[in-house]
N, CA, C and O atoms as a CHARMM CRD file, in Angstrom:
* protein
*
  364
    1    1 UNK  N      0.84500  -1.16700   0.00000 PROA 1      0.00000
    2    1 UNK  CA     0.00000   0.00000   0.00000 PROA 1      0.00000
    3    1 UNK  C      0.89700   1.23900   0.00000 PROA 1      0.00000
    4    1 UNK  O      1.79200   1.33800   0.84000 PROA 1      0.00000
    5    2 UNK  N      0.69000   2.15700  -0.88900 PROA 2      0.00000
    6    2 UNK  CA     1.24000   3.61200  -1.31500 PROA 2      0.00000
    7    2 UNK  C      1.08000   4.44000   0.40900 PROA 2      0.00000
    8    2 UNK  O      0.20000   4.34400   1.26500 PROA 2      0.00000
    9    3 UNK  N      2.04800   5.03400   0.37400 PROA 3      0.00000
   10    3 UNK  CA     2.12100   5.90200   1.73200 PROA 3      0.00000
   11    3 UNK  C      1.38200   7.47400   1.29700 PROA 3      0.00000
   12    3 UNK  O      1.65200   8.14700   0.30200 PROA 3      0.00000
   13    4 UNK  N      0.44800   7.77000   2.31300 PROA 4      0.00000
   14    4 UNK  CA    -0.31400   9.17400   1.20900 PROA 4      0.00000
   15    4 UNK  C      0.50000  10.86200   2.41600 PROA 4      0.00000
   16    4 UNK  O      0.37900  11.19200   3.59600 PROA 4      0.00000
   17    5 UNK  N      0.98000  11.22400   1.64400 PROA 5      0.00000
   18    5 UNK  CA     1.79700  12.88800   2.45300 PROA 5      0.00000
   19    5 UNK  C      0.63400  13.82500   2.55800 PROA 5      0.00000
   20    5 UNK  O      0.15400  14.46500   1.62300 PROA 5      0.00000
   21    6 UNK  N      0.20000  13.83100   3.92800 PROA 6      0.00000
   22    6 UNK  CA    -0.74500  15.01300   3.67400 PROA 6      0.00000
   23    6 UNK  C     -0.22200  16.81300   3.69300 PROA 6      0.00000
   24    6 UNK  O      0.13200  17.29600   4.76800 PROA 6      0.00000
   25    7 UNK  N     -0.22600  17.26300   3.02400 PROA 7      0.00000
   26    7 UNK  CA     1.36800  18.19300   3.66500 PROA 7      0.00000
   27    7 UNK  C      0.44300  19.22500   3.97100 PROA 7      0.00000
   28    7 UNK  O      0.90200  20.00500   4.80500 PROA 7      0.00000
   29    8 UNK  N     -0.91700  19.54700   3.50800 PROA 8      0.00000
   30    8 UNK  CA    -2.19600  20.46100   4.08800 PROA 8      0.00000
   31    8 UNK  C     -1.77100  20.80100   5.86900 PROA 8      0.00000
   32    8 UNK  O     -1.83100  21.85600   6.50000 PROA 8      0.00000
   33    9 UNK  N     -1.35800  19.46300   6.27200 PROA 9      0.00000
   34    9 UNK  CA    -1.54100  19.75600   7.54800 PROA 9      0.00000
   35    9 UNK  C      0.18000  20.44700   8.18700 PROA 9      0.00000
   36    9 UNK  O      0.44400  20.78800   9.34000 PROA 9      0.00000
   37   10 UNK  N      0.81800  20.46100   7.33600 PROA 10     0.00000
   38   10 UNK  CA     2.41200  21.04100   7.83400 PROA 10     0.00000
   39   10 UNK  C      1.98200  22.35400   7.52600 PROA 10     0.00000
   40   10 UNK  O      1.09100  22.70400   6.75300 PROA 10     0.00000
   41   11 UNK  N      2.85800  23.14500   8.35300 PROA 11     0.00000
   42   11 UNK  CA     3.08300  24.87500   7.96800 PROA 11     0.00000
   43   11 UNK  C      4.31300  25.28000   8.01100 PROA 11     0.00000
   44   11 UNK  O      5.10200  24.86600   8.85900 PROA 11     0.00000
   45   12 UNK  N      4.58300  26.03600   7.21000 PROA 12     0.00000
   46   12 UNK  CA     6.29700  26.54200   7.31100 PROA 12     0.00000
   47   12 UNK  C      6.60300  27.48300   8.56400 PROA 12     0.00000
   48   12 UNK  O      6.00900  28.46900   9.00100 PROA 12     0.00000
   49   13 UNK  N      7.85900  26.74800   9.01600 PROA 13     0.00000
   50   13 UNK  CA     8.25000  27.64500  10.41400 PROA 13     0.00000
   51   13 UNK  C      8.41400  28.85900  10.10200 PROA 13     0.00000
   52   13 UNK  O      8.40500  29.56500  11.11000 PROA 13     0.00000
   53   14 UNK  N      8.65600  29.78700   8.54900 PROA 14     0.00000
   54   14 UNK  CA     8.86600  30.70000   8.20800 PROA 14     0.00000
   55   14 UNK  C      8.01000  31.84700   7.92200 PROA 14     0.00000
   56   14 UNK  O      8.28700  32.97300   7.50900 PROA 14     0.00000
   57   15 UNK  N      6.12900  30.91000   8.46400 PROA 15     0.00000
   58   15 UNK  CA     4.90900  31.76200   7.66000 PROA 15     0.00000
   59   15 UNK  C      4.74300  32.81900   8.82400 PROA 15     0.00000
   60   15 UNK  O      5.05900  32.43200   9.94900 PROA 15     0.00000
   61   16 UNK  N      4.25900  34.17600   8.66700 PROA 16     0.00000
   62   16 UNK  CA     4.28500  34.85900   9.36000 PROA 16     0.00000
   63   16 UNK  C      2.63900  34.28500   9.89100 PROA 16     0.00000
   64   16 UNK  O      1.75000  33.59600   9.39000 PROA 16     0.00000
   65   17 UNK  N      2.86700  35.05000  11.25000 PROA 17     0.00000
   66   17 UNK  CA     1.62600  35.14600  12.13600 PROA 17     0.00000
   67   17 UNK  C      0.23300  35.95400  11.76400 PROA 17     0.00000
   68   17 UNK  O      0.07900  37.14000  11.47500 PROA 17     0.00000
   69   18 UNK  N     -0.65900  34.95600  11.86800 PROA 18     0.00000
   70   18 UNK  CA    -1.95800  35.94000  11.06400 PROA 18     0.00000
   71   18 UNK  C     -2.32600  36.83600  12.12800 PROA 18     0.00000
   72   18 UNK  O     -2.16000  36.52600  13.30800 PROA 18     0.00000
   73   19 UNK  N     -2.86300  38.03500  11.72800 PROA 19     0.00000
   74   19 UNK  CA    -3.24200  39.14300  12.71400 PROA 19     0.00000
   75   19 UNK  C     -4.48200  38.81300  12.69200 PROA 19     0.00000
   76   19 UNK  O     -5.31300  38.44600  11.86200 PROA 19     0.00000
   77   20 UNK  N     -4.38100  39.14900  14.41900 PROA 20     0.00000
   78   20 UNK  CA    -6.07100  38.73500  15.32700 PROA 20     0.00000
   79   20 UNK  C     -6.86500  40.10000  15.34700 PROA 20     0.00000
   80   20 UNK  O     -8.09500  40.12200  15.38100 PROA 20     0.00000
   81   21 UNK  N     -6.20400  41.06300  15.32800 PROA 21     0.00000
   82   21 UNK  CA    -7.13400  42.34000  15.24400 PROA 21     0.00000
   83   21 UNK  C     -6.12700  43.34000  14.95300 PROA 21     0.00000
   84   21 UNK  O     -4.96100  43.09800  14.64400 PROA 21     0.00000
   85   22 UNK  N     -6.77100  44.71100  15.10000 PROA 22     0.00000
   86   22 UNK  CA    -6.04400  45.73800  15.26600 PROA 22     0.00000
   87   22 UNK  C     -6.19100  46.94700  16.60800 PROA 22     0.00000
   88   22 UNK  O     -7.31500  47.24700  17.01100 PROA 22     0.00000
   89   23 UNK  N     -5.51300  47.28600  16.93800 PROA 23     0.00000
   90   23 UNK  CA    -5.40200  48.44100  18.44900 PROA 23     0.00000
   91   23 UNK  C     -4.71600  49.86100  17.51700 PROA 23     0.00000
   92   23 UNK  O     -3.83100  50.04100  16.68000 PROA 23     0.00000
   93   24 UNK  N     -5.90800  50.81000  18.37900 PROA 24     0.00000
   94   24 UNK  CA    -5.66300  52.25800  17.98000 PROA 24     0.00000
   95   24 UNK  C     -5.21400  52.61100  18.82200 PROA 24     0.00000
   96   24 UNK  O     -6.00000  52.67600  19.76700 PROA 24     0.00000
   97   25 UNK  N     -3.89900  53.02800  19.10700 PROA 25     0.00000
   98   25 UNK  CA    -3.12800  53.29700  20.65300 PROA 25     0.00000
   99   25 UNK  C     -2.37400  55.23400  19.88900 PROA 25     0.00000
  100   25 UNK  O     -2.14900  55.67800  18.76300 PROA 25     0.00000
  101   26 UNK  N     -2.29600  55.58500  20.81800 PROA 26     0.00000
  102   26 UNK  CA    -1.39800  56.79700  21.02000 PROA 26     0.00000
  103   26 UNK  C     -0.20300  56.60200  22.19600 PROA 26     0.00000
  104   26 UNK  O     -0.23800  56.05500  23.29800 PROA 26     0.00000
  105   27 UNK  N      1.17300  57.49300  21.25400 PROA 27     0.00000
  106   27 UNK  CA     2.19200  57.35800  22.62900 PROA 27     0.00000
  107   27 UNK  C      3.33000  56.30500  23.18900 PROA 27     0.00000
  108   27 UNK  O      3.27700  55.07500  23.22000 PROA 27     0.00000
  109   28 UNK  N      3.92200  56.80900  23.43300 PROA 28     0.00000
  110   28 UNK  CA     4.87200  55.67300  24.35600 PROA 28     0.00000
  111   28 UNK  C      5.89600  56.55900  24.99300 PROA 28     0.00000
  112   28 UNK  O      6.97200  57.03900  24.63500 PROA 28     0.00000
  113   29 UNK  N      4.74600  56.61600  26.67700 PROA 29     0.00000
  114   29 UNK  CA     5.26800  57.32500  27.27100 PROA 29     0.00000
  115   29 UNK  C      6.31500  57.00600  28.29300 PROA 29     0.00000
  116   29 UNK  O      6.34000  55.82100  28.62800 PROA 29     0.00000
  117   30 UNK  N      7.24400  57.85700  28.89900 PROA 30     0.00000
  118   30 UNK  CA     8.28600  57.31100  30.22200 PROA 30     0.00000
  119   30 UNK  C      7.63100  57.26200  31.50400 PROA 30     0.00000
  120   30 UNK  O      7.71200  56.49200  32.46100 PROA 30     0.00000
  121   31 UNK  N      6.84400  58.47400  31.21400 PROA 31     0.00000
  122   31 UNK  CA     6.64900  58.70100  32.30400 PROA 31     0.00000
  123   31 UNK  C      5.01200  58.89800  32.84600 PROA 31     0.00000
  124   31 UNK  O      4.25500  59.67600  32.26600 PROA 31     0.00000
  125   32 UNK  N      4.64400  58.19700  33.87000 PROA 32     0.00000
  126   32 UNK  CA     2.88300  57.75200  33.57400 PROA 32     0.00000
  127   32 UNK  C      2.58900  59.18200  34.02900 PROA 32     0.00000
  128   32 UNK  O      1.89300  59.36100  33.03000 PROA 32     0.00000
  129   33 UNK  N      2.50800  60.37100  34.66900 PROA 33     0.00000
  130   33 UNK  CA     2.38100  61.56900  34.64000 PROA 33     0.00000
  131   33 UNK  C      1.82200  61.70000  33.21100 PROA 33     0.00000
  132   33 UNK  O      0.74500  61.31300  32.75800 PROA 33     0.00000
  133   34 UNK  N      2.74600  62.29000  32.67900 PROA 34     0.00000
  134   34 UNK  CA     2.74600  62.81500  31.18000 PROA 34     0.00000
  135   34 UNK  C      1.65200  62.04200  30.67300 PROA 34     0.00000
  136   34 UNK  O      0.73500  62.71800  30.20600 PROA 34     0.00000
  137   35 UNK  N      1.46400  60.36300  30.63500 PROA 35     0.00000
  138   35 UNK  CA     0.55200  59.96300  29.71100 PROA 35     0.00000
  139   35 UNK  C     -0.66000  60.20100  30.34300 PROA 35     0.00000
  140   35 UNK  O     -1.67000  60.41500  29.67300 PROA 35     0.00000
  141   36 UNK  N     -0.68300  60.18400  32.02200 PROA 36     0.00000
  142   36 UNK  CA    -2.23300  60.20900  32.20800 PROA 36     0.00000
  143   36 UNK  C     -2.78100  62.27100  31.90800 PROA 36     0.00000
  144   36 UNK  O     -3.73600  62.93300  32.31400 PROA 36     0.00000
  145   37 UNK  N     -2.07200  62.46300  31.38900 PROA 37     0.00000
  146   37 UNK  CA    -2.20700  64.13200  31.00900 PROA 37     0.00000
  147   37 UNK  C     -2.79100  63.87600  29.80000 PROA 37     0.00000
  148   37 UNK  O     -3.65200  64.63100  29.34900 PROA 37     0.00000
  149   38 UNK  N     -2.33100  62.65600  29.08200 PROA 38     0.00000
  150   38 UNK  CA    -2.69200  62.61200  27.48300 PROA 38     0.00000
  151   38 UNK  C     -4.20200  62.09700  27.79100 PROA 38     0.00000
  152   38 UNK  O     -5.16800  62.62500  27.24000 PROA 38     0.00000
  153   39 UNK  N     -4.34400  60.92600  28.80300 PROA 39     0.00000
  154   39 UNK  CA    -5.59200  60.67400  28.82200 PROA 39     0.00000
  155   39 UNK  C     -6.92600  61.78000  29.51500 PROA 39     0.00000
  156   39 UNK  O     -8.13500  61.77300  29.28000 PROA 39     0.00000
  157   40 UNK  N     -6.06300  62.70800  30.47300 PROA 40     0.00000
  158   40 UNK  CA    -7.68000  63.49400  30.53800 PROA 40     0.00000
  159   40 UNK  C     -7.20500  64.53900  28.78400 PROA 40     0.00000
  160   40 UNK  O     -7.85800  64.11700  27.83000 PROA 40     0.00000
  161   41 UNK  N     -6.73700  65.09700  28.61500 PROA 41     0.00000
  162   41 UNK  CA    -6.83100  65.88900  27.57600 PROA 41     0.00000
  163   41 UNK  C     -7.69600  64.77500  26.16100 PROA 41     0.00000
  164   41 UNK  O     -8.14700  65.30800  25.14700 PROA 41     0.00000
  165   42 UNK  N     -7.75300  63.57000  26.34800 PROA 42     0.00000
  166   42 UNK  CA    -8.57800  62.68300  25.52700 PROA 42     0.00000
  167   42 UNK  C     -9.86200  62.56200  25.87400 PROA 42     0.00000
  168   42 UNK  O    -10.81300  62.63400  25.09600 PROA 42     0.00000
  169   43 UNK  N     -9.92900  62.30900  27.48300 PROA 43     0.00000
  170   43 UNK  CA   -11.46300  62.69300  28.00400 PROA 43     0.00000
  171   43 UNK  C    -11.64500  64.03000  27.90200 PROA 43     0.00000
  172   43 UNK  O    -12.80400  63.79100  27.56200 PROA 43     0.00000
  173   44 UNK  N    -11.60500  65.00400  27.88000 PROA 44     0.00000
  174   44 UNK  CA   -12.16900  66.56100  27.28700 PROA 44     0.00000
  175   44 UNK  C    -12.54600  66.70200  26.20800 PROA 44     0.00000
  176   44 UNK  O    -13.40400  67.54600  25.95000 PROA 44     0.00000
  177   45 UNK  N    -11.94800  65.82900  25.18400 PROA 45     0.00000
  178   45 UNK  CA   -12.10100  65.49700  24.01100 PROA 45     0.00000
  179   45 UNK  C    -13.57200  64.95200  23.53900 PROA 45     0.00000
  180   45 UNK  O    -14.27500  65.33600  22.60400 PROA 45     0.00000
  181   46 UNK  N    -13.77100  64.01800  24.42200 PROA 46     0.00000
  182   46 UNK  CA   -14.84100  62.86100  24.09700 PROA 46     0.00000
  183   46 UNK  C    -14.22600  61.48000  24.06700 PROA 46     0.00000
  184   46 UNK  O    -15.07200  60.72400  23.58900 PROA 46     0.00000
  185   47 UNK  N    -13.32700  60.94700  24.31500 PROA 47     0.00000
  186   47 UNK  CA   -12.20800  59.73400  24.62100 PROA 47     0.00000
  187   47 UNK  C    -12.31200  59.16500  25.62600 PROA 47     0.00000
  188   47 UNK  O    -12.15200  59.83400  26.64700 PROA 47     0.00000
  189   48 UNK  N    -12.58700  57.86400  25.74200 PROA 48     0.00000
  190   48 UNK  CA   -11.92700  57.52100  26.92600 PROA 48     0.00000
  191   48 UNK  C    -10.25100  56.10700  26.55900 PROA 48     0.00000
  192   48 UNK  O    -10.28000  54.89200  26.36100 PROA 48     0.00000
  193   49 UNK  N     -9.74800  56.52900  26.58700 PROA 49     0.00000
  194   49 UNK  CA    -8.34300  55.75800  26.27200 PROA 49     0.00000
  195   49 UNK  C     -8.69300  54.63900  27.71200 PROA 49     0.00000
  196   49 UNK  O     -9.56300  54.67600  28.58200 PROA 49     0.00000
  197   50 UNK  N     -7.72200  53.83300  27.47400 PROA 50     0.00000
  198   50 UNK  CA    -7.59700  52.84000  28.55300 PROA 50     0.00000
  199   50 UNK  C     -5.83000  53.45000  28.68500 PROA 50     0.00000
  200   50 UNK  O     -5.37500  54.15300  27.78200 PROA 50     0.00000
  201   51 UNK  N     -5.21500  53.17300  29.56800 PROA 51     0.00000
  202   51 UNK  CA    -3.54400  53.34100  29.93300 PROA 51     0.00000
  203   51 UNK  C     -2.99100  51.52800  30.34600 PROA 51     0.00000
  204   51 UNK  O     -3.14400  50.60700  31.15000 PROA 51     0.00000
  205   52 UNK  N     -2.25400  51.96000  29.06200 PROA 52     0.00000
  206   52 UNK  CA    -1.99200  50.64300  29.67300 PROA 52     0.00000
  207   52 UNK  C     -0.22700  50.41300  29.52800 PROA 52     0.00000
  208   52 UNK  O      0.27400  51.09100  28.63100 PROA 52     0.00000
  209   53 UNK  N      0.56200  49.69000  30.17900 PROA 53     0.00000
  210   53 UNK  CA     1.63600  49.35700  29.90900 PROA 53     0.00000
  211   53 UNK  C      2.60800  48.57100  29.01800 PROA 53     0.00000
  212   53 UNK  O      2.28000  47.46100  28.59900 PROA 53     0.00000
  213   54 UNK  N      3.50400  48.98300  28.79300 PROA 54     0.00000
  214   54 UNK  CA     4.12100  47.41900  27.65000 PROA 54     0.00000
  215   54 UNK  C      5.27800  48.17100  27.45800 PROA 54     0.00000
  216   54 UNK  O      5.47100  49.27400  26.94600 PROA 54     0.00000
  217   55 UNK  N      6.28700  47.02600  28.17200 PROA 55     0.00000
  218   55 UNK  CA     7.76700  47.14800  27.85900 PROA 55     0.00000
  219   55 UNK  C      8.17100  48.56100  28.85600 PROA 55     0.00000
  220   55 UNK  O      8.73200  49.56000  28.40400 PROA 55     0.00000
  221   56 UNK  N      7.88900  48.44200  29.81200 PROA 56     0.00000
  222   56 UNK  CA     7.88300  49.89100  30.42000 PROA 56     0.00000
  223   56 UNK  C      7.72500  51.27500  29.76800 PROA 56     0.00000
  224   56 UNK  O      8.61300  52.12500  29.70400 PROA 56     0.00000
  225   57 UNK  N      6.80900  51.35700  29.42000 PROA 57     0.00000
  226   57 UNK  CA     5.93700  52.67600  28.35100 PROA 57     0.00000
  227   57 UNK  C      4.84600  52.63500  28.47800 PROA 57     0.00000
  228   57 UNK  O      4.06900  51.75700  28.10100 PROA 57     0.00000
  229   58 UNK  N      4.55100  54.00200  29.27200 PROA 58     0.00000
  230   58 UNK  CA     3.09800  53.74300  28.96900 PROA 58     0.00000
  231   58 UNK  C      2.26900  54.47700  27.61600 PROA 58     0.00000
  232   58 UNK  O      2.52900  55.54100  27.05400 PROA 58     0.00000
  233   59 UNK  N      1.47000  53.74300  27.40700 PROA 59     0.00000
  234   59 UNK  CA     0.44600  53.94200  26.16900 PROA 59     0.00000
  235   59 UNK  C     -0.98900  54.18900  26.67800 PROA 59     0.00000
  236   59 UNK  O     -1.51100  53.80100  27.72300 PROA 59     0.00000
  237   60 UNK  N     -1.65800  55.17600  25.34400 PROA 60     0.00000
  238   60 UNK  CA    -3.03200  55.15100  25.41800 PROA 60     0.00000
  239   60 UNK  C     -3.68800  54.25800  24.53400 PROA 60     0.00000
  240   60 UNK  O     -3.36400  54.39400  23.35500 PROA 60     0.00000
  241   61 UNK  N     -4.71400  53.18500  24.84700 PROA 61     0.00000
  242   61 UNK  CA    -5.19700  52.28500  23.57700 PROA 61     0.00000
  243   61 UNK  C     -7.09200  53.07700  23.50700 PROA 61     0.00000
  244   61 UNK  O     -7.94200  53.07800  24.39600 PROA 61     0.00000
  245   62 UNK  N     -7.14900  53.55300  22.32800 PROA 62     0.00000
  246   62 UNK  CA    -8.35200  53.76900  22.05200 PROA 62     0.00000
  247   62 UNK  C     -9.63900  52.72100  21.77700 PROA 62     0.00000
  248   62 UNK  O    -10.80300  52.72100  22.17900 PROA 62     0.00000
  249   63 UNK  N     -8.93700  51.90500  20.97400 PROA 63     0.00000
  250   63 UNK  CA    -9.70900  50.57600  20.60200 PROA 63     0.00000
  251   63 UNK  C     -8.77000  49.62200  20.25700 PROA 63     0.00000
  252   63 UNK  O     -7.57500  49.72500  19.98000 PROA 63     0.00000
  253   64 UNK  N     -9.73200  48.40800  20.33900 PROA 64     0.00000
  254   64 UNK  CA    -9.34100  47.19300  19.89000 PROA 64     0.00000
  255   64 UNK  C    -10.29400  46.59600  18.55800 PROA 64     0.00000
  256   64 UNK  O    -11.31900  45.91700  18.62100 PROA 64     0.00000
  257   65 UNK  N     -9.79400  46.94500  17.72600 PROA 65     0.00000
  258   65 UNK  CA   -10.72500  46.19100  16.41200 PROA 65     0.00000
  259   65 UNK  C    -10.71800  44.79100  15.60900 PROA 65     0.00000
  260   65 UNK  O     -9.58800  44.30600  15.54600 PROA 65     0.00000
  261   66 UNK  N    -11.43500  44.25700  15.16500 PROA 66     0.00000
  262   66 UNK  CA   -11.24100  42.61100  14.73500 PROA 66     0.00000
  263   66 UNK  C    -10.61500  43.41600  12.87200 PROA 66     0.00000
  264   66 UNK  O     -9.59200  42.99700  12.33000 PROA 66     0.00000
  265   67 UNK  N    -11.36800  44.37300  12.33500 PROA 67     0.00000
  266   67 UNK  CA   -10.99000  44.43200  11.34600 PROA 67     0.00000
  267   67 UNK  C    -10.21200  46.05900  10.99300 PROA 67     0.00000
  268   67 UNK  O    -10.36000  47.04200  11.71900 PROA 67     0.00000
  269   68 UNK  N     -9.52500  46.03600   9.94000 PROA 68     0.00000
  270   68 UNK  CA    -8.60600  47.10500   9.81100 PROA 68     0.00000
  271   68 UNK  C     -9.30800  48.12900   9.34500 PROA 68     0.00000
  272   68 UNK  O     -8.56300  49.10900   9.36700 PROA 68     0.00000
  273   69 UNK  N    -10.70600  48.50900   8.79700 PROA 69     0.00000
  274   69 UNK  CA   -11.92500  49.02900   8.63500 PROA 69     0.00000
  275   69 UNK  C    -12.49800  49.64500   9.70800 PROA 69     0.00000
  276   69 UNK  O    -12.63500  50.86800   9.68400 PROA 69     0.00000
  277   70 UNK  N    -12.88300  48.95100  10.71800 PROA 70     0.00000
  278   70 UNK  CA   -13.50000  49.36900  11.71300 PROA 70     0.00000
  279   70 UNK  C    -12.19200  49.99800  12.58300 PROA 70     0.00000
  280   70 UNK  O    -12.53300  50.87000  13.38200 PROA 70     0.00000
  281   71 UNK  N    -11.06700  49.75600  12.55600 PROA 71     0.00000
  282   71 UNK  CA    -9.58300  50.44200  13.59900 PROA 71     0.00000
  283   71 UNK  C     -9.38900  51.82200  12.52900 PROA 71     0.00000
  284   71 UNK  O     -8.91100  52.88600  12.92100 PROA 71     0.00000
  285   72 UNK  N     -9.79300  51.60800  11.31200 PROA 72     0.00000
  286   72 UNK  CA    -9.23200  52.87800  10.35500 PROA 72     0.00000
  287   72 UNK  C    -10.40400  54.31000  11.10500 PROA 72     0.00000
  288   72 UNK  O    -10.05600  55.47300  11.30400 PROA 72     0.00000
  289   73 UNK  N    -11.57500  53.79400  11.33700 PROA 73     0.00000
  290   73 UNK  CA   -12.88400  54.31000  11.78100 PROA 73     0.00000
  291   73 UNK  C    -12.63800  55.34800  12.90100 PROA 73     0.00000
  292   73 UNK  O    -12.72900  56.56000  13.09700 PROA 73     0.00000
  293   74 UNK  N    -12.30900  54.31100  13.47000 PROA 74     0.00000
  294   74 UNK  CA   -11.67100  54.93700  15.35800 PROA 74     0.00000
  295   74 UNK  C    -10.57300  56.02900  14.70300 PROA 74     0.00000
  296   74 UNK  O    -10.74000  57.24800  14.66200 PROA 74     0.00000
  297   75 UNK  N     -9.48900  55.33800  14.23400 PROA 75     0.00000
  298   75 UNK  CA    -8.41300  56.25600  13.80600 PROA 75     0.00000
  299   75 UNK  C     -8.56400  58.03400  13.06900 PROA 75     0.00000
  300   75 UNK  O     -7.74900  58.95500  13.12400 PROA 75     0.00000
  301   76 UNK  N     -9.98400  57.97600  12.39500 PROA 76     0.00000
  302   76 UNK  CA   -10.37900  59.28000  11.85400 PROA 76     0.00000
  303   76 UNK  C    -11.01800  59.82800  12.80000 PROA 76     0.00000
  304   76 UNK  O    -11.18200  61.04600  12.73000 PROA 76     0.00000
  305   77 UNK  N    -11.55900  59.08500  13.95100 PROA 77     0.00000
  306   77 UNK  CA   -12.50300  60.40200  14.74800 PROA 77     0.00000
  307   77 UNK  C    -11.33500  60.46800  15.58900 PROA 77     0.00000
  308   77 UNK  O    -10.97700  61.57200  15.17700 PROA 77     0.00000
  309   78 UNK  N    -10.29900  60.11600  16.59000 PROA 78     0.00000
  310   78 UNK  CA    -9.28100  60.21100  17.23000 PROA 78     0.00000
  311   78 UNK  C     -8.83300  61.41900  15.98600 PROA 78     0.00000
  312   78 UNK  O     -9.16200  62.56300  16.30000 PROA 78     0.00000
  313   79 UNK  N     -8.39100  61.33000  15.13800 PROA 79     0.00000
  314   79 UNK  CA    -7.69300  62.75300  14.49000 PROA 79     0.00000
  315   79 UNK  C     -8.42500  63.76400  14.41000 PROA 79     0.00000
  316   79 UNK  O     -8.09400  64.86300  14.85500 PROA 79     0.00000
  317   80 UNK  N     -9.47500  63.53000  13.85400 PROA 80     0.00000
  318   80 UNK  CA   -10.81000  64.82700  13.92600 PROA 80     0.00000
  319   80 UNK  C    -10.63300  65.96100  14.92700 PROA 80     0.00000
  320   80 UNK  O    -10.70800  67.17600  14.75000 PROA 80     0.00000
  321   81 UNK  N    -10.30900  65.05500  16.32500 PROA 81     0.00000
  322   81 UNK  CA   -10.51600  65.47500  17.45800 PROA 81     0.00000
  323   81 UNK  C     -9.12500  66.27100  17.77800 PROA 81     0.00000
  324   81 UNK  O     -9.06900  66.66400  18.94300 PROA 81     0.00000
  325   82 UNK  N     -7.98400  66.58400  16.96100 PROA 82     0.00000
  326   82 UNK  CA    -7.15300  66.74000  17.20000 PROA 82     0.00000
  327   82 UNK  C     -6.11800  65.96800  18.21900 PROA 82     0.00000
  328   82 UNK  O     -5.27100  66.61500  18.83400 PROA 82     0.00000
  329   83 UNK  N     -6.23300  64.64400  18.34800 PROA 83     0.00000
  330   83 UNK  CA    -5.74000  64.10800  18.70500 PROA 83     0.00000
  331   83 UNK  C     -4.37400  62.93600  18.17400 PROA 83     0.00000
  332   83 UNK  O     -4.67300  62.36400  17.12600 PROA 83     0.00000
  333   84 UNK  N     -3.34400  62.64000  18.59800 PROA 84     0.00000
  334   84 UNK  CA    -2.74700  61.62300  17.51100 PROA 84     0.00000
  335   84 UNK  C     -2.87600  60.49100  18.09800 PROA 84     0.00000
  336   84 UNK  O     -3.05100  60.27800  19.29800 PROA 84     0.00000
  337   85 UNK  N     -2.78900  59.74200  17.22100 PROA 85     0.00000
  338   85 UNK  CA    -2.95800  57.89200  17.23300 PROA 85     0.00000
  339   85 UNK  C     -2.58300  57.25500  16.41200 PROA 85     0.00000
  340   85 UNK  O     -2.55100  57.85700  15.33900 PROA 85     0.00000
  341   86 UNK  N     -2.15500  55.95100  16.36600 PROA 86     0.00000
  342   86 UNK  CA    -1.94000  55.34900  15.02800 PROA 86     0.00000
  343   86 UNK  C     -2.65000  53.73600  15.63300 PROA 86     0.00000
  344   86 UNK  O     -3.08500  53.50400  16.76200 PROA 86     0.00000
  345   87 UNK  N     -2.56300  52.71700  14.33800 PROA 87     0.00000
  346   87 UNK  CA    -2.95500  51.29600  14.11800 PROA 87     0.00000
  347   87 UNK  C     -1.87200  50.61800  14.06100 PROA 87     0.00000
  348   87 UNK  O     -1.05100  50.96200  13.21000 PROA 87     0.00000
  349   88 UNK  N     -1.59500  49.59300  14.84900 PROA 88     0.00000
  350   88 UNK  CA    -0.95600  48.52200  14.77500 PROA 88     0.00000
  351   88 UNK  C     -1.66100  47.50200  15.12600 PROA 88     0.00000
  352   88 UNK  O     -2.63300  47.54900  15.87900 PROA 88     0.00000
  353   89 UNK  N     -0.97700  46.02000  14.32700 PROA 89     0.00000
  354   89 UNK  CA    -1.94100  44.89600  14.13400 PROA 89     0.00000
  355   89 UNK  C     -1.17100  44.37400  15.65300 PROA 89     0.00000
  356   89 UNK  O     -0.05000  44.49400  16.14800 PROA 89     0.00000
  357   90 UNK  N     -2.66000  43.64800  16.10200 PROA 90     0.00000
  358   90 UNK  CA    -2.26700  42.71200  17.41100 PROA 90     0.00000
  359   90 UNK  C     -1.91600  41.24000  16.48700 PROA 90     0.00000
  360   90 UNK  O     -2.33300  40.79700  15.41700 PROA 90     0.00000
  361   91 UNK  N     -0.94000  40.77000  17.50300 PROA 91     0.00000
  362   91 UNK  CA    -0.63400  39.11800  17.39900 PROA 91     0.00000
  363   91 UNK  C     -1.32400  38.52700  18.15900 PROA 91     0.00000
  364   91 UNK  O     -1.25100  37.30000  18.23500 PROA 91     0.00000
């Protein structure tokens, strides 16, 4: 009997990681002072940021989006508002 290779089920150690969503974050701050300044000047705005940490920096995350559509969305009313932000994809 013929041996059958299913190779469907192998993946290359080399394939990059599919992105699970996207986060509208502002910032990467030293010092949590300074960022929680960014977050009320975001609540005056109409914002509420979350503060959150990573890699010792703190950041503001506006949203968390499944698609790069709905994070582009967030991303225009965050500027509207005179505010900055950008999109990066979550792993």
């Amino acid at each position: 009997m013929a041996e059958v290779e299913n190779k469907s089920a192998e993946t290359p150690q080399n394939e990059e990681k599919k992105v699970k969503g996207y986060k509208v974050t502002s910032g990467s701050f030293e010092s949590k002072i300074e960022a929680a300044g960014k977050v009320r000047e975001a609540n005056n705005k109409g914002f509420s940021p979350a503060l959150i940490v990573e890699k010792s920096k703190y950041m503001l995350l506006y949203a968390e989006e499944t698609t790069k559509a709905a994070a582009d969305r967030v991303l225009k009313a965050v500027k509207a508002a005179g505010l900055t932000a950008e999109i990066c994809a979550s792993k």
